[in-house]
C-alpha positions, 0 to 999 in steps of 0.5 A: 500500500503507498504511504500516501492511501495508507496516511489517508485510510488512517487519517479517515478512520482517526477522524471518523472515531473523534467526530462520532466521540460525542454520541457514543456514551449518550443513551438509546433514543432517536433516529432509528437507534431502536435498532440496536436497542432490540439487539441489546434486548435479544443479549439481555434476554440471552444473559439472564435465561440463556443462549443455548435455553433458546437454540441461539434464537432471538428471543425478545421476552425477558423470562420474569413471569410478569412478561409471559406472552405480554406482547410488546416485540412481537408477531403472533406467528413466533411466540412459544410458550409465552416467548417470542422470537424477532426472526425478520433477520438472520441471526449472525449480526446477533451472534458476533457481538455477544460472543465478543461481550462473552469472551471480553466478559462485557455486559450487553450495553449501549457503549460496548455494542456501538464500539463494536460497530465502529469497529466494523465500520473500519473493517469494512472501509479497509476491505473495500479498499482492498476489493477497489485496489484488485479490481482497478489494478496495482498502479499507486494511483489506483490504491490513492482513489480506492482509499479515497473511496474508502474514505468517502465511506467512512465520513458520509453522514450515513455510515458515521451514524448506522455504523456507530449509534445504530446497530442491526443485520442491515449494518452489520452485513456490510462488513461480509459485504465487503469480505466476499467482495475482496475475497472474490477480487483475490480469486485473479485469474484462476482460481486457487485453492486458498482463496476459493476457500476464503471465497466460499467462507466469505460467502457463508458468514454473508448468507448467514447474516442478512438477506442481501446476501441472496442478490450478492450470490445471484450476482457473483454467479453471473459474474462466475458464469460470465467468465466460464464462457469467456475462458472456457476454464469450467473451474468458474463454473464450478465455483459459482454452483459452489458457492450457491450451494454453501449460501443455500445451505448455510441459510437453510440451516439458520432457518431451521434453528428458527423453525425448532422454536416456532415451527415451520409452517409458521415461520413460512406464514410470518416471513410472507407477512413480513414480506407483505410489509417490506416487499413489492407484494400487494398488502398491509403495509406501513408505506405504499410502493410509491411512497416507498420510492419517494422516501428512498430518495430523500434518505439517499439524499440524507446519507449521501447528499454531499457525495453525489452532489461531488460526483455530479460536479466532477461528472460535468468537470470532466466530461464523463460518458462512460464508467471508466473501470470494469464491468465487474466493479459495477455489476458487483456494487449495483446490482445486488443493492439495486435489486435487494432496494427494488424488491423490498420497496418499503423497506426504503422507508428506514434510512439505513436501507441506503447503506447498501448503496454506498459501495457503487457511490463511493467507488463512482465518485472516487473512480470519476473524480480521480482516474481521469480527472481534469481538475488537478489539485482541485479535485482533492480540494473537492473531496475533502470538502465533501467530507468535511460536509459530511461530518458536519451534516451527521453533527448537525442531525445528531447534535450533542446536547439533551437531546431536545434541540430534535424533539424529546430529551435523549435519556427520556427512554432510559429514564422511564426505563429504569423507573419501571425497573425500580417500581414494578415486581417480577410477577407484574404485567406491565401496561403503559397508556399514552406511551408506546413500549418502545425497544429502547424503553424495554431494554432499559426496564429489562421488562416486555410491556404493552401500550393500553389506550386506558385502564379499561384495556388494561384490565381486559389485557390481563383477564386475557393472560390471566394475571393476576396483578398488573402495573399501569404506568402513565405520563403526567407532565413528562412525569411517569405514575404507576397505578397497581391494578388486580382484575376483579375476579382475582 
């Protein structure tokens, strides 16, 4: 690596650490970080009864008997015994971090789960550097624009905040992402025993994390099969069916562990309603396609605005018609993002479903701006612009402080959280009016809950669990009171 992508790298890496320093210790609030909120009640859930009592499974019921069956993160599709499992995803992106707060002797916390997540996020920006500099070639100017590449993805307004505050499957499949991407980049030009193993690795750790990993594999087979023709070497071929087969298998499996809990048949039911709800699929769903597709663009323009905004500009400076690198480069970061996008169209309500996009971005604008450009100087001067707008966007929308600047404080969760902790008794259903049972909420209580509209519900919630004392917690004034409840039969 020359020394000036290695300083680069470096300085990215350093920059993006300090700049996100300020948010890393506050507590789970906004901005969809009732991501890693659920995560952590997975590993709280795990801590207290077990991972091995769940068959690794996500389990989001804490085991006190006033959280039974009390529905709060749940499809009814997924409950056993009272239990219920969140099986949207598989179950990798959980299993990492627990097993590393295991081996660390780490209690799962908001702090330890978000380094954890910077820490992919560098990992994931030097692997894609290391995917851009094979594929472009080994000239010192192709390793300079693959860590500017790398750079752009580490500052960008998006990944600064769903590769730190925010943590789920679809952040943490970037990193295996990358991993198959630079692993397929070594394969060269035949394929050696090694790196098809490192290969076929690769492309089980991302099977087994998120579902992007189908369109990755549908993308390197045709990749694969695409240079079988050309060279006639059946090796490649060879490896494309392998690879299907690993991917098909290792998933397989991980549904399997899911249907050992819930069944199979209603797994099956509840992945199609989910589907329904994400998917291109006509039925109930919190967006419509088109509002799907509208609120797409909005989010690419949130995460990613300064970046495309740069390579506009560098397009128009310097005449570009074409895609100046490979077939394979583009084919590689487009498609499978494309069709993941297109195919799970409301799914592009949340932000973070533009991640997906940030290899193609990163490696348009760096390739663009730097292989053929026109500008000299200042084409380095627009980079570091666009990072350093970057940086100020994600500061602005996630700025320090109480929190109240964007809406409600950031420790309002954790407040109530732990004042439920504190009031209500294991043996307790616990039932909230005029707030909703948030995941950060949850976590911080380390109790299930379930929003009533008044106290009439409430007492028809626990008839119909059969309990026999409930807790009703309400917010008066920004001040939460709790209310003992027994239904009149008990």
């Amino acid at each position: 690596m020359p020394r000036s992508a290695a300083l680069l790298l470096i300085a990215a890496f350093a920059l993006s650490v300090l700049v996100r320093l300020p948010q890393l210790g506050r507590p789970l609030s906004k901005n969809h970080e009732f991501c890693a909120a659920l995560v952590l009640v997975v590993h709280s859930v795990w801590e207290e009864d077990g991972f091995l009592k769940h068959h690794g499974c996500p389990a989001v019921t804490y085991p006190n008997p006033g959280d039974r069956g009390v529905i709060g993160l749940h499809y009814d599709l997924t409950e056993q015994d009272g239990i219920y499992y969140y099986v949207s995803h598989l179950p990798l992106a959980y299993w990492a971090p627990y097993a590393a707060f295991k081996v660390l002797g780490v209690t799962a916390a908001e702090v330890p789960l978000r380094i954890f997540n910077v820490l992919l996020h560098g990992l994931t920006a030097l692997l894609f550097f290391g995917f851009l500099k094979r594929m472009l070639g080994d000239l010192p100017q192709h390793a300079n624009i693959a860590a500017w590449a790398a750079a752009f993805y580490l500052l960008m307004p998006g990944p600064l905040w769903f590769h730190g505050n925010v943590y789920m499957s679809d952040m943490a499949v970037q990193l295996p992402w990358a991993w198959s991407l630079f692993t397929f980049a070594r394969l060269g030009p035949a394929p050696r025993p090694l790196a098809v193993v490192h290969f076929l690795l690769a492309s089980a750790v991302l099977a087994a994390t998120e579902w992007i990993g189908v369109f990755v594999v549908f993308t390197m087979l045709i990749v694969l099969v695409h240079r079988w023709r050309r060279t006639k070497d059946q090796r490649w071929l060879s490896l494309g069916i392998a690879q299907c087969v690993v991917a098909a298998i290792v998933v397989v499996v991980c549904l399997g562990l899911y249907a050992s809990r819930i069944g199979w048949s209603d797994l099956v039911a509840y992945l199609f309603h989910r589907y329904e709800e994400r998917g291109v699929l006509p039925g109930e769903a919190s967006a419509t396609i088109l509002q799907g597709f509208w609120q797409l663009c909005l989010n690419l323009l949130r995460s990613w605005g300064t970046l495309v905004g740069l390579g506009i500009a560098a397009i128009v400076m310097n005449g570009q018609r074409s895609w100046p690198a490979a077939l394979d480069l583009l084919l590689l970061t487009l498609l499978p993002a494309v069709l993941h996008l297109l195919i799970f169209v409301r799914y592009g309500i949340h932000e973070f479903a533009v991640l997906k996009l940030g290899f193609l971005l990163c490696a348009t604008v760096a390739i663009v701006l730097f292989r053929e450009a026109t500008w000299g100087r200042w084409s380095r001067l627009g980079a570091a612009c666009a990072l350093l707008l970057g940086m100020a966007w994600y500061t602005w929308v996630n700025r320090p402080g109480d929190g109240t600047a964007t809406g409600e404080a950031y420790a309002t969760a954790q407040k109530r959280g732990l004042f439920i902790a504190a009031e209500a008794q294991p043996d307790e259903v616990i039932l909230l009016q005029g707030i909703q049972a948030d995941p950060q909420i949850q976590f911080y209580a380390r109790r299930n809950m379930r929003t009533v509209a008044d106290s009439a519900e409430a007492i028809r919630v626990l008839n119909e669990l059969g309990a026999r004392k409930g807790l009703l917690f309400r917010d008066i004034g920004g001040a939460l009171t709790a209310d003992h409840l027994v239904p009149a039969d008990r």
